[in-house]
N, C-alpha and C positions, 0 to 999 in steps of 0.2 A: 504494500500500500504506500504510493508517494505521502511525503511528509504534508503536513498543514502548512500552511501559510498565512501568515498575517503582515499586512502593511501598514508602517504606522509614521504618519507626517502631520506633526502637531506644531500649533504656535507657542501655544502655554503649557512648559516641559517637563511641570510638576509631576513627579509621579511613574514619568514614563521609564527611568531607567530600572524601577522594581516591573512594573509591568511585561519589559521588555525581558528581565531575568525569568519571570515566570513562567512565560510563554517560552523561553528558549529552554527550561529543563522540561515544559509539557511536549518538546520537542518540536516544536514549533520553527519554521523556517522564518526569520523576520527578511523583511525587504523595506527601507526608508530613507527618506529626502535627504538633501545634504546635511543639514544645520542639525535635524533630529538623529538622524545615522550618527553625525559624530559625537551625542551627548552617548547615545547607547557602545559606540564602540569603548568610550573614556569608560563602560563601568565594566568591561571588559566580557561584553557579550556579540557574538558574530552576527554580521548584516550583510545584507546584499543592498549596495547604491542606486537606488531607483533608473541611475542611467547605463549602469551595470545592465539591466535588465530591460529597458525600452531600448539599448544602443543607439541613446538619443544624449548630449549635454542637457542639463537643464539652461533652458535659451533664453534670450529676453529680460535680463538679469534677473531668474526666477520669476517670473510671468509664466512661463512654460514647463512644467517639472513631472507631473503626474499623466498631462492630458495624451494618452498612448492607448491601441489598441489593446498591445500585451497586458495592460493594467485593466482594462474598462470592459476586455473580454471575459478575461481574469474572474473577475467580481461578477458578471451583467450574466455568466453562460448557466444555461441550466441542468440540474445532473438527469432530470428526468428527460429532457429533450435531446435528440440523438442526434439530429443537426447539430444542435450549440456544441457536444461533445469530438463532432465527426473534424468541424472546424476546429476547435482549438487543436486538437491532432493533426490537422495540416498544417495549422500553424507553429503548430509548437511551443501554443502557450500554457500555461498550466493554471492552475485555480486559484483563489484567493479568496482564504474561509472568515478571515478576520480583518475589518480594515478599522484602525484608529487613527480619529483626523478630527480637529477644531480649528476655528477659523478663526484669522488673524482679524484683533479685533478696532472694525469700525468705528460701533460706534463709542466705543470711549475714546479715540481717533479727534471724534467730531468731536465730542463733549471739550476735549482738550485743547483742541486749534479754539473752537469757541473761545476759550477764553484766553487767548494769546493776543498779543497787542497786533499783528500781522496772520491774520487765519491763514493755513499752507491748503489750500484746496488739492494741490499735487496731493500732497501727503493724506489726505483722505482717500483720493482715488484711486491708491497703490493699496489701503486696505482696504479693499473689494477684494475677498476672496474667490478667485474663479475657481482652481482645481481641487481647492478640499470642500465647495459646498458639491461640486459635482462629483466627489466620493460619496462624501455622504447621502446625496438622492441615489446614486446606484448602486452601494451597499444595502440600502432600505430597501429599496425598490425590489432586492433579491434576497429578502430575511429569510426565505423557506430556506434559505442553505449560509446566506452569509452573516456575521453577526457586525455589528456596526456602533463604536464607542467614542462618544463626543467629548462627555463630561469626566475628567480627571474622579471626582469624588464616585463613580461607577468603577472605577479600577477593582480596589477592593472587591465587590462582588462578585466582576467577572471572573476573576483569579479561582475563588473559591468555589465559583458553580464550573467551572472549566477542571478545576481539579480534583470535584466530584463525579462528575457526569464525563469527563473525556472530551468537553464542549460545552457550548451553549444551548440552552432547552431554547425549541422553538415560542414557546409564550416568551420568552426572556428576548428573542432575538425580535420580537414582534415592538414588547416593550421599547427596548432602544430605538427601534426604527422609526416608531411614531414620534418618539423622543428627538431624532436627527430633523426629520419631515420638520416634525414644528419649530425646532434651532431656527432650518432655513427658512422657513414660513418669515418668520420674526429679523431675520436678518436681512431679508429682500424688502420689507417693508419699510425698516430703519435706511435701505437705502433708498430706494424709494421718496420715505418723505425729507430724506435731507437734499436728492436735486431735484425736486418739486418744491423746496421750500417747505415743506408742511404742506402743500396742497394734496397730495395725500396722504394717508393717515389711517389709523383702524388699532385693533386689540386682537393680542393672540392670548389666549389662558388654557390651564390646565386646570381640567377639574379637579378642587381638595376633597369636599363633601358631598352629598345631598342634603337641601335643605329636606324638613320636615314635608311643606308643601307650600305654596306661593303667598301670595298676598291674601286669600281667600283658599279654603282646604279643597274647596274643587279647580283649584289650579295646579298643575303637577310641572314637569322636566321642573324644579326651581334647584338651584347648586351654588356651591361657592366657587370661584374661581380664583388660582392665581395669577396675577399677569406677567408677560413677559415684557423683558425691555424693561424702560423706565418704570421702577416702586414696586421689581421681582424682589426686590434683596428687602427689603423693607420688613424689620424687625417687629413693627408695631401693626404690620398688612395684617387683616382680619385673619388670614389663610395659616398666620401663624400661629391662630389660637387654640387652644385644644379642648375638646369637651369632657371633662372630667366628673359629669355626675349629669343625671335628671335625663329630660328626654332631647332628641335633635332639635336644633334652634328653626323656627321659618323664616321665609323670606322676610319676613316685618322685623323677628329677630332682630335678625345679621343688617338690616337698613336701620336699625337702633342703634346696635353697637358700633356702628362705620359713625353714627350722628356724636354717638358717647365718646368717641375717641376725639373726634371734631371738639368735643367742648371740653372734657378732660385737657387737649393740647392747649387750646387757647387760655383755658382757667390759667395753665399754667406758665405762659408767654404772659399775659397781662399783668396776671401780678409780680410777675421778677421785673418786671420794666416799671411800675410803677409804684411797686411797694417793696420790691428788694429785698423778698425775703419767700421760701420754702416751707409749701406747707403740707401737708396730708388734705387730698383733695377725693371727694367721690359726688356723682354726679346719678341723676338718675333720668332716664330717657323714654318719654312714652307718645308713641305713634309720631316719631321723628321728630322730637322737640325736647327740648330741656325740660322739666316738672320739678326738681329740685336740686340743687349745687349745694355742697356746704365745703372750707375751706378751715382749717383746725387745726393747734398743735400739737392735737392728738388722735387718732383714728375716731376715735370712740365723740368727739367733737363733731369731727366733719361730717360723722350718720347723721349725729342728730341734728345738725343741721338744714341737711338736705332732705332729713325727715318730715322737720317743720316750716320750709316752705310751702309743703300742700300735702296732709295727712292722706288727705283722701286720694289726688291725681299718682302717687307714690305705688300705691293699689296694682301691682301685677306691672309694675317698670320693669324695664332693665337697667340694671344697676352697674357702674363700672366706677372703680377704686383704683391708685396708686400704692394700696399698701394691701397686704396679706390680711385675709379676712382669718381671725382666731374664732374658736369657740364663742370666746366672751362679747364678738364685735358682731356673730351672727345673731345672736342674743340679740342686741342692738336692732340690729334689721328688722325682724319680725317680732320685737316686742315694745321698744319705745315707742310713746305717744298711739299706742292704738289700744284702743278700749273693749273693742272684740276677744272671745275665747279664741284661745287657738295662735296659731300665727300669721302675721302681712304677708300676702300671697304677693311673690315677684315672678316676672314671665323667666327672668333670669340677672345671674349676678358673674360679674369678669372681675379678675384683679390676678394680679402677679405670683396670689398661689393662696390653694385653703386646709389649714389642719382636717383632721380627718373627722375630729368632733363636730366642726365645722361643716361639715356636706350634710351631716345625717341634721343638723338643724335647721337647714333652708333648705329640706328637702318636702316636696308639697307633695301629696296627691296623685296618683296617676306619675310622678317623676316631672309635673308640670315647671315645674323651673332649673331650668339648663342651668352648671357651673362650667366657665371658661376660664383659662389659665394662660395666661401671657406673662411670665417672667419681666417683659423688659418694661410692662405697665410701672413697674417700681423706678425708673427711669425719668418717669413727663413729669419731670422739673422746671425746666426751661424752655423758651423758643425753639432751641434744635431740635423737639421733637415734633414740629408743626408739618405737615403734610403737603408737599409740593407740587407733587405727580399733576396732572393733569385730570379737569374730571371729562368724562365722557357721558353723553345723556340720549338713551334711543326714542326715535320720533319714527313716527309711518314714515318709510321710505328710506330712513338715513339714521344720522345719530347726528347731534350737536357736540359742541367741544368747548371748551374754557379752561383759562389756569384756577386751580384751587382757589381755595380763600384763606391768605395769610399774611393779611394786614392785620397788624398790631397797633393799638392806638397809643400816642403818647397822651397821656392826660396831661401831667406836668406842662408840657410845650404848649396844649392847647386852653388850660386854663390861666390865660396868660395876665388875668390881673391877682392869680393867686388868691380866691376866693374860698378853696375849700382845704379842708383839715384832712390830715391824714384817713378817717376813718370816711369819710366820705369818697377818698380817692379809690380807696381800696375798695366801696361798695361799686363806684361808678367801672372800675375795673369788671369785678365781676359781673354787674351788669351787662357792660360791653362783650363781655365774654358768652354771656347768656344768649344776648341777644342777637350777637353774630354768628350763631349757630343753631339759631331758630327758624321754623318756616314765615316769613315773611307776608305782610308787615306784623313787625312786632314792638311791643313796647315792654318793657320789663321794668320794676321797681327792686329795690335793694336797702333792706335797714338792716346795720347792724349784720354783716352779712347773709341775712335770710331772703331771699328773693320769692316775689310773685309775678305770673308774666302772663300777657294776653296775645295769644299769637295766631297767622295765618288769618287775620282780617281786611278787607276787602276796604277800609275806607279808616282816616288815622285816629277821627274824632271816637270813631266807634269803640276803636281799639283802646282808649285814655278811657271810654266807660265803661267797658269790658272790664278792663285791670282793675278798675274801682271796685267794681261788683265783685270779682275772684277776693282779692284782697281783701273785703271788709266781710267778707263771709267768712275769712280765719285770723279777723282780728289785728290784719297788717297793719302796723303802725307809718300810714303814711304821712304824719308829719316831720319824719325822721328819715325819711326816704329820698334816695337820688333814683330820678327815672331816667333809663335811659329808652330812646325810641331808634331806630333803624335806619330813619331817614329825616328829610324835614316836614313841618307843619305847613302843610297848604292853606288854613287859615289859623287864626288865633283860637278856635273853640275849642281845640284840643289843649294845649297847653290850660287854657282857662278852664277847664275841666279840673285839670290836674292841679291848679292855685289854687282853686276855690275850696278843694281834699286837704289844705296843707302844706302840699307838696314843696318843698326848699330847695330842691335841686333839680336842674332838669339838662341833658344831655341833646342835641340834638344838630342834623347838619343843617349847613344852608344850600339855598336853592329854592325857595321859592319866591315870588314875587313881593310876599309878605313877610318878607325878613325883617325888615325895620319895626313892623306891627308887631312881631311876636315879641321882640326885644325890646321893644316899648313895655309892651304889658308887662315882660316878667320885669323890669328896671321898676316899674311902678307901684308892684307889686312886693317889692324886695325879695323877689325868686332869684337865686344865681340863674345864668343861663351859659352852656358851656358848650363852643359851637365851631364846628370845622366843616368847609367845605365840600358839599354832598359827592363832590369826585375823587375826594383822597379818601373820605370816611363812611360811606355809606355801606350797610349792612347787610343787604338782602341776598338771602339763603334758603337752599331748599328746595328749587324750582328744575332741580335734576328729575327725569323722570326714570 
């Protein structure tokens, strides 16, 4: 029986010289490029030079290295088809059971000249991989016999199911090839939309999970995805979370804790920018909207404050924390402030990890509330963990696109006669924080940092009566309260709403024609009024579909 054969021409050479040892004691014949040939010759394992074997140089100063019948018949010919076999017999080529090949990488290429004072366009267009994405689609394209290894962190595996099996199991050579197909998939489109400018564009993903079932339980295919390209590596990507108790989250779920993450980051950029200080933050999320924040020196602080924002809307949240939920803190969850036997039903609760006394406490009924585990939740301290990726929004016929939302407001800069006191900066923070990751328009109050919010209303005056209504139904103390709103006042009613409650602080942008009118009233009124233009500061969120 001729020996095996594996060809291996990689850019990124982690790994490859154990690889290459392994396959060379499973007796394996290697064959590879120049630059990889000579890492595997230096750890003193035998190869054959790719031009060894095509009797070709590698031409074009490496433009042309791989692209040869001997190679492409090699890999493409099939054992069960007696022509493909009859030819490489005339020819004199021989098989090729193994190809590992990754591609020189673009786009951190782009990413890089982007930010050079002189972008090298050359030098992006020399990473355009031609010969190893065309290994890779003809190695895939022939799984029934060839097996096909992109990703270094796959080494590992393959060694050990090769040195079990004598080879790769076909489900396994299936796996990698979908694996390769969608590299390329994601790597033509990164080129794509960098010489289109962006003008084209799109999302490759792997599916993590199944959800539960969609937005409604008669809706089904619902999943999680992770994406490739820009916000794959992203430690705090939902994809990275794991479920560790209760039943699978649904679609509404996982649109919760994408919104919880949203205002968890932000809670945590506004306040180091304006109050300069670290705190233990949990935040609770229902039908895509904030319901309650609390911010605290201590765990067991910040429940109960996002408790008593709204007893009642709290009711079957999703709940997501920066700190490790204990026994004593679930306690907290499902018993402070509720007067009911039994305990506070949540849909589900996330944080960075939960004792084990912990799960059997927040655990409901039926397993109705999901626990998720993200480690690096322990982390959203600061700004750097705000969310930059791009969002994508599908519409009949297409999808729309935008950058994220990761404006951070300076209060200080914008409260430029110095009007408010620390503790009102720190509420307008969280405010700001609230309400820039609420569905839109919204207005939010903040005393003492307890927040109440009236969101996703169609007209602003409504919204100021709205908030009144929620808020005096649990006792909000609105004459100690900074409101912040999303946008501006199209007339004075709305703000006048909110003087006539009390109200001492009011947050809002300019832009409408009635600027002068509103800052009249509140001057006249002795209201602060603290106000940045509606195109640096304006909040509207949520309107992804």
């Amino acid at each position: 029986m001729p020996k095996k054969r594996a060809l291996i021409s990689v850019y990124f050479k982690n790994g490859v010289a154990d690889l290459a040892r392994a396959l060379d004691e499973l007796g394996y014949e290697i064959i590879s490029t120049s630059r990889t040939a000579q890492v595997i010759r230096e750890a003193g394992i035998s190869v054959i030079e790719i031009s060894d074997l095509t009797e070709f140089p590698e031409l074009l100063g490496g433009r042309v290295k791989t692209l040869h019948p001997a190679v492409f018949a090699g890999i493409l010919a099939r054992l069960n088809n007696e022509a493909d076999m009859s030819e490489l017999e005339a020819y004199d080529i021989k098989l090729i059971d193994l190809v590992v090949c990754n591609l020189y990488p673009f786009a951190q290429t782009v990413a890089d000249e982007a930010d050079a004072d002189k972008p090298d366009t050359v030098k992006c267009i020399e990473m355009i991989d031609i010969g190893g994405i065309t290994l890779l689609r003809a190695a895939a394209k022939n799984y029934d016999r060839v097996g096909v290894v992109m990703d270094p962190s796959d080494y590992p595996m393959i060694i050990d199911e090769m040195r079990e099996h004598g080879g790769l199991l076909k489900p396994t050579r299936l796996h990698l090839a979908v694996k390769a197909f969608a590299a390329a998939a994601q790597y033509d489109l990164e080129i794509a939309s960098w010489m289109s400018d962006g003008d084209i564009d799109g999302m490759i993903g792997e599916k993590v999970r199944d959800s539960a079932y969609g937005e409604n339980p008669w809706i089904h295919d619902s999943a999680v995805f992770r994406r490739f390209g820009k916000g794959s590596d992203d430690v705090l990507g939902l994809p990275e979370f794991r479920i560790v108790g209760g039943r699978s989250p649904s679609h509404i779920n996982y649109t919760d804790m994408g919104r919880a993450l949203q205002t968890l980051t932000h809670m945590a950029a506004e306040h180091e920018l304006n109050c300069q200080h670290q705190m233990y933050i949990c935040v609770g999320i229902k039908h895509n909207s904030p319901c309650g924040v609390g911010l605290g020196n201590s765990p067991i602080e910040a429940i109960r404050k996002m408790i008593d924002c709204n007893p009642l809307s709290i009711f079957g949240a999703v709940v997501m924390t920066n700190f490790k939920i204990t026994d004593e803190l679930a306690h907290e969850l499902v018993r402070y402030n509720y007067e009911s036997k039994g305990k506070r039903p949540y849909g589900g609760i996330c944080a960075p990890g939960f004792d084990d006394a912990s799960k059997e406490t927040l655990s409901r009924l039926d397993n109705m509330c999901f626990l998720a585990v993200n480690p690096m939740l322990a982390t959203i301290v600061s700004p750097k963990t705000l969310d930059d990726s791009p969002i994508y929004s599908s519409v009949r016929g297409g999808f729309l696109r935008q950058g994220n939302f990761t404006n951070i407001i300076d209060i200080v800069t914008a409260d430029k006669d110095h009007k408010l006191n620390k503790a009102q900066t720190c509420d307008m923070a969280t405010g700001i924080a609230v309400c820039g990751t609420s569905t839109s328009n919204t207005l939010v109050a903040v005393a003492n940092g307890i927040m109440t919010s009236a969101v996703g209303q169609q007209d602003r005056v409504g919204c100021c009566e709205l908030l009144l209504q929620r808020g005096t139904k649990h006792n909000f103390p609105f004459g100690q309260a900074v409101v912040v709103s999303d946008s501006f006042f199209p007339f004075t009613d709305g703000p006048e709403v909110l003087i006539n409650a009390g109200v001492p602080v009011i947050f809002s942008t300019t832009g409408s024609v009635r600027d002068k009118e509103t800052r009249e009233l509140c001057e006249s009124r002795g209201t602060i009024l603290v106000q940045l233009p509606d195109k640096e500061a304006r909040m509207f969120y949520g309107h992804a579909a």
